[in-house]
C-alpha positions as CSV (number, residue, x, y, z in Angstrom):
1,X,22.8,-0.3,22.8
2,X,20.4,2.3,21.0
3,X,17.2,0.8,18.9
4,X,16.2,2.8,16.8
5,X,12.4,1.4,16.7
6,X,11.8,4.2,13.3
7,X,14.2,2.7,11.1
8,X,12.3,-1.1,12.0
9,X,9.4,0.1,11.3
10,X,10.5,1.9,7.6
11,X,12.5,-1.6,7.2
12,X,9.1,-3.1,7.5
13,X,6.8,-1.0,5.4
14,X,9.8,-1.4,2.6
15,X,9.8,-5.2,2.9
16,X,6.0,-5.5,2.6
17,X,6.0,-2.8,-0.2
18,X,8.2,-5.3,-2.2
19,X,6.8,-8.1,-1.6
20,X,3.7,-6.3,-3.2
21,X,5.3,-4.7,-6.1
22,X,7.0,-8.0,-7.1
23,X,3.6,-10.1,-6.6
24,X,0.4,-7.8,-7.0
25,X,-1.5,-10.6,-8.1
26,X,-1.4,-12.3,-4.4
27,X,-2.0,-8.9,-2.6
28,X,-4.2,-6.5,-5.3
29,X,-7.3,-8.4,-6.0
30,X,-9.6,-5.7,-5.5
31,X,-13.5,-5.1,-7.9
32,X,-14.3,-1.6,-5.7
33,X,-12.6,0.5,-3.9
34,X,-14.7,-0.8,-0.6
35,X,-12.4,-4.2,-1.4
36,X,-9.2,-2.3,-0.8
37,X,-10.3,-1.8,2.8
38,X,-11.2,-5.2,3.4
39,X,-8.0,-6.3,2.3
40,X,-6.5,-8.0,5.9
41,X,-2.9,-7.2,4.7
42,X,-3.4,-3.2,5.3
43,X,-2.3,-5.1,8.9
44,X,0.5,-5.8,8.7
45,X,2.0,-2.1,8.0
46,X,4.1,-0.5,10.6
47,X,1.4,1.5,13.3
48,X,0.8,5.2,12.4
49,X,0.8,3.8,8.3
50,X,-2.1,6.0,6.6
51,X,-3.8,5.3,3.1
52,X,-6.2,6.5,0.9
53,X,-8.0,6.0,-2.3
54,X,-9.3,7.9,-5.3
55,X,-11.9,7.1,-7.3
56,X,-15.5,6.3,-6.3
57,X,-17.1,3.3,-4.3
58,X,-19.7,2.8,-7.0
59,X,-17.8,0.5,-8.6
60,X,-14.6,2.4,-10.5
61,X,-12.9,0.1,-12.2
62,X,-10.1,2.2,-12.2
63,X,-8.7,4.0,-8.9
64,X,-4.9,4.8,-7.0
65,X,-4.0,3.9,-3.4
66,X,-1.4,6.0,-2.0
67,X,0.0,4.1,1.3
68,X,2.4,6.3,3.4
69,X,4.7,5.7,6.7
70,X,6.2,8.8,7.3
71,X,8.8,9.8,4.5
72,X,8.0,6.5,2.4
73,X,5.1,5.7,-0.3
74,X,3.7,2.6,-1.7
75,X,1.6,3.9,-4.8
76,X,-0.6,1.6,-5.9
77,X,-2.9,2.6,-10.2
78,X,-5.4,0.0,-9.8
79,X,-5.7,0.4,-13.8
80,X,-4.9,-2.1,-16.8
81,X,-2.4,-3.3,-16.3
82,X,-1.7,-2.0,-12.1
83,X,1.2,-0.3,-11.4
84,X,3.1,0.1,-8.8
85,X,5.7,2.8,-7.5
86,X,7.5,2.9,-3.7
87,X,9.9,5.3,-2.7
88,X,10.4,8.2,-0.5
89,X,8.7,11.9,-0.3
């Protein structure tokens, strides 16, 4: 029997993006961009998951997080209200 360890690891970025998009307020508590790096679920991505943020550290109230595991996207507007978008490049 085949595993095929790259579809796992997409199932698991998918499952975390959801839970995510269907409760920001436990996961997206964030007054800088500096708190977005703190934030101790970035963990529990698949390995090889890159991010990044726009918007200054001096205290933007507004920025976007763009999460990515190979062809998949978790895009985070940190904005009034947040929104959130996941799909695939």
């Amino acid at each position: 029997m085949l595993i095929d360890f790259i579809s796992i690891q997409k199932n698991k970025f998918q499952i975390l993006a959801k839970k995510i998009q269907a409760q920001p307020e436990r996961f997206i508590d964030f007054d800088s961009v500096s708190d977005f790096y703190k934030a101790t679920w970035l963990n529990d991505f698949p390995t090889g998951t890159t991010w990044a943020v726009t918007g200054l550290d001096n205290g933007a109230d507004e920025f976007d997080i763009l999460i990515e595991y190979r062809d998949l996207y978790l895009r985070i507007e940190c904005t009034q209200p947040i929104k959130i978008y996941t799909g695939m490049k």
